[in-house]
Structures are given as structure tokens and as C-alpha cells.
C-alpha positions in Angstrom: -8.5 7.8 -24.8 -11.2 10.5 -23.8 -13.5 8.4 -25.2 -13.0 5.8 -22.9 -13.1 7.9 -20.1 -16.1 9.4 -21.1 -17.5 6.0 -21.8 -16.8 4.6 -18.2 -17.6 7.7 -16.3 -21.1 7.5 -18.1 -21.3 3.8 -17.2 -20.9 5.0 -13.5 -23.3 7.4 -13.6 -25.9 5.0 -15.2 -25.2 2.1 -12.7 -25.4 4.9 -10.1 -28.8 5.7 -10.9 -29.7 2.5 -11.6 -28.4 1.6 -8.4 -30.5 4.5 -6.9 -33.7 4.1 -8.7 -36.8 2.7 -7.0 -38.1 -0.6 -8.3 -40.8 1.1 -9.5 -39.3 3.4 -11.7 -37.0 0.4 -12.8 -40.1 -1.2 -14.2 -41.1 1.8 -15.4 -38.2 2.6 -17.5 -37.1 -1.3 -18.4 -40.7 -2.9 -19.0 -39.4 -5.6 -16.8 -40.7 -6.8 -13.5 -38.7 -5.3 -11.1 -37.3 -8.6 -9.5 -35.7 -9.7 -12.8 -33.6 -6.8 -12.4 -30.2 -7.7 -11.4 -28.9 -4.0 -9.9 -25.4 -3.5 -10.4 -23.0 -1.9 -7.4 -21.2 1.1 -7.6 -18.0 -1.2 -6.8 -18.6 -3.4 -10.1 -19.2 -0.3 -11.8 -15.4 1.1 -11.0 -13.8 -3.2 -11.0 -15.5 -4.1 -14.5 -13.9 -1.6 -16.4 -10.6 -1.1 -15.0 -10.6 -5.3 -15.3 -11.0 -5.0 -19.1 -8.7 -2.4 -19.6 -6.3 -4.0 -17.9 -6.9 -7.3 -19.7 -6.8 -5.1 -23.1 -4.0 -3.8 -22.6 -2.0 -7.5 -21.3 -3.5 -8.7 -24.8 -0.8 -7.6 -26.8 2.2 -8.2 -24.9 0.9 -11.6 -24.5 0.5 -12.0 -28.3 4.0 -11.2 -28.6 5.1 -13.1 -26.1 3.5 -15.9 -27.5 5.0 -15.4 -30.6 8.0 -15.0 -29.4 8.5 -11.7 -31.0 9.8 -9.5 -27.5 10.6 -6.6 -29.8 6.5 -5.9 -30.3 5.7 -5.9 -27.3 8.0 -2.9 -26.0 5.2 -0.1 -27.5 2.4 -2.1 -25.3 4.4 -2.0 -21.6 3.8 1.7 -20.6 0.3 1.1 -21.1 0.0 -2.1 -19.9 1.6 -0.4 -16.5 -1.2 2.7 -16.6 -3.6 0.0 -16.8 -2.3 -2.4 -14.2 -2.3 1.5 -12.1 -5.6 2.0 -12.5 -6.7 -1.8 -11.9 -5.0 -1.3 -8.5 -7.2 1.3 -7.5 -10.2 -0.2 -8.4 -12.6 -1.1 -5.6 -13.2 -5.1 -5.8 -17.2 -6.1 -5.2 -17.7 -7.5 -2.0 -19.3 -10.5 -3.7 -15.8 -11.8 -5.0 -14.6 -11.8 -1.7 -11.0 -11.9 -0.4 -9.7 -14.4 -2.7 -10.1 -11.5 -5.6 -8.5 -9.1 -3.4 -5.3 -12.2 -2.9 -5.5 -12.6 -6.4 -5.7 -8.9 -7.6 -2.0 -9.0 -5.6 -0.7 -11.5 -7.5 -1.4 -10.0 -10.9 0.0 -6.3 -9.9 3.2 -8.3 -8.4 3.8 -10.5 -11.9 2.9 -7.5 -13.8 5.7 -5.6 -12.4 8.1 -8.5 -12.4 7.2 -8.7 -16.0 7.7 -4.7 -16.9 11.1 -5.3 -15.2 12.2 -8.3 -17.2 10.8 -6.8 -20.4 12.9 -4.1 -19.8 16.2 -6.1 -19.0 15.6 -7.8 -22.0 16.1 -11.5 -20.6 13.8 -13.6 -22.7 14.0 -16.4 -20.0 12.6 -13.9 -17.0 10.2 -12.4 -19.5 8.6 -16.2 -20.1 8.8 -17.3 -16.8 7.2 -14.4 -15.1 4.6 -14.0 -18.2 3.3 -17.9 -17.6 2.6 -17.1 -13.7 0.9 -14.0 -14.2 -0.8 -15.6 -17.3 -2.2 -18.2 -14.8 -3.5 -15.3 -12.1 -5.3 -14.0 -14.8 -6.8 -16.8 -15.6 -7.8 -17.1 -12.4 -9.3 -14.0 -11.9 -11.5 -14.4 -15.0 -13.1 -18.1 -13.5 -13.7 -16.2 -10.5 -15.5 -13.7 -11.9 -17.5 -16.1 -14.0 -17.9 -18.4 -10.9 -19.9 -15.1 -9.8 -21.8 -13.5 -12.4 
């Protein structure tokens, strides 16, 4: 866990002095002219990880739904919820627009519908609310691609 702290703290700081730098020193440091440089914001920087982690951590509840097995994914749910936590408080780029911020609502509302079913135990609620928040995601993730 502190290593993945430490890993996206360090990623901040980097973009944050990337973000920072002056072209020149950019060219300097990445032997690159300084307009292929694609400078990352201190937004995408927080949203980027805290959208992995979150996805990492629906991966194996979602295997487990899938496979029908409800029992293995009880270990995953309290992390999956200090994931979906810190997902909510990341800052969403500008560049994604209001759509990710619609979006970003609709996978923090399925995600707790789905901790709340999983932990009723009704396999119906846990499929139907697993499929809707399946497709947000998936949604989110063609967004993202749609800009990158």
C-alpha cells in the first residue's frame, strides 16, 4: 500500500515539474523538441491514478461475478469502496468535459448499489446492478481513449 502511495505522490511531483518546466529545459532533459512534448496537467496527474485503482480494484469482484462465484468477491468490496472513495475525490481534466463528471456519478452511484446488494447477498441485485455499472465503466474508458 505505501508503495503505491509513494508511487503516485512521486508521479505528481514529476508531472508537477514537468508541468512547470520551461520548454527549454524540457528539451534539455528529454532530447526532444520541445513541441513533441505532450505536458501532462496536475488534474490528470490526481484522475489517472485514482482511475486505475479504482478499476484494479472492480477487477476482482467482477471476475467473481462473472464466474458466478459471489462468495470471492466479499474480501475485494472494502477495497473496492476505499477506491471508489478516492476516485470521488479526484479532480476530472477539464479536457473530458462534463460528460466524465455525469459519468463519474453514475459509477460511484452503481458502485454503492453494488456494495449494498453484495452485502444483502441477493445474487439477482448483485447481477443487475454489476451489468449497469459494468457498462459506465466502459464508458468511461472510451472516453478517455476518445481523448488521449
Amino acid at each position: 500500500m505505501r508503495g503505491k502511495i509513494l508511487i503516485s505522490v512521486l508521479g505528481i511531483l514529476i508531472s508537477g515539474v514537468l508541468f512547470a518546466a520551461p520548454r527549454n529545459i524540457l528539451e534539455d532533459i528529454l532530447d526532444e523538441p520541445a513541441e513533441n512534448v505532450q505536458l501532462v496537467s496536475a488534474d490528470e496527474a490526481q484522475f489517472d491514478p485514482a482511475w486505475t485503482n479504482y478499476k484494479n480494484a472492480f477487477a476482482p469482484v467482477r471476475d467473481a461475478i462473472v464466474k458466478g462465484d459471489y462468495r470471492a468477491m466479499r474480501p475485494w468490496l472494502n477495497h473496492l469502496k476505499d477506491a471508489s472513495l478516492r476516485f470521488s475525490k479526484a479532480n476530472i481534466p477539464e479536457r473530458y468535459g462534463k460528460a466524465a463528471r455525469k459519468i463519474r456519478k453514475e459509477i460511484l452511484k452503481g458502485t454503492k448499489a453494488l456494495l449494498k446488494a453484495a452485502k444483502s447477498g441477493n445474487r439477482e441485485k448483485i447481477q443487475y446492478h454489476y451489468d449497469h455499472l459494468k457498462d459506465s465503466i466502459d464508458r468511461m474508458d472510451q472516453l478517455r481513449m476518445k481523448h488521449s
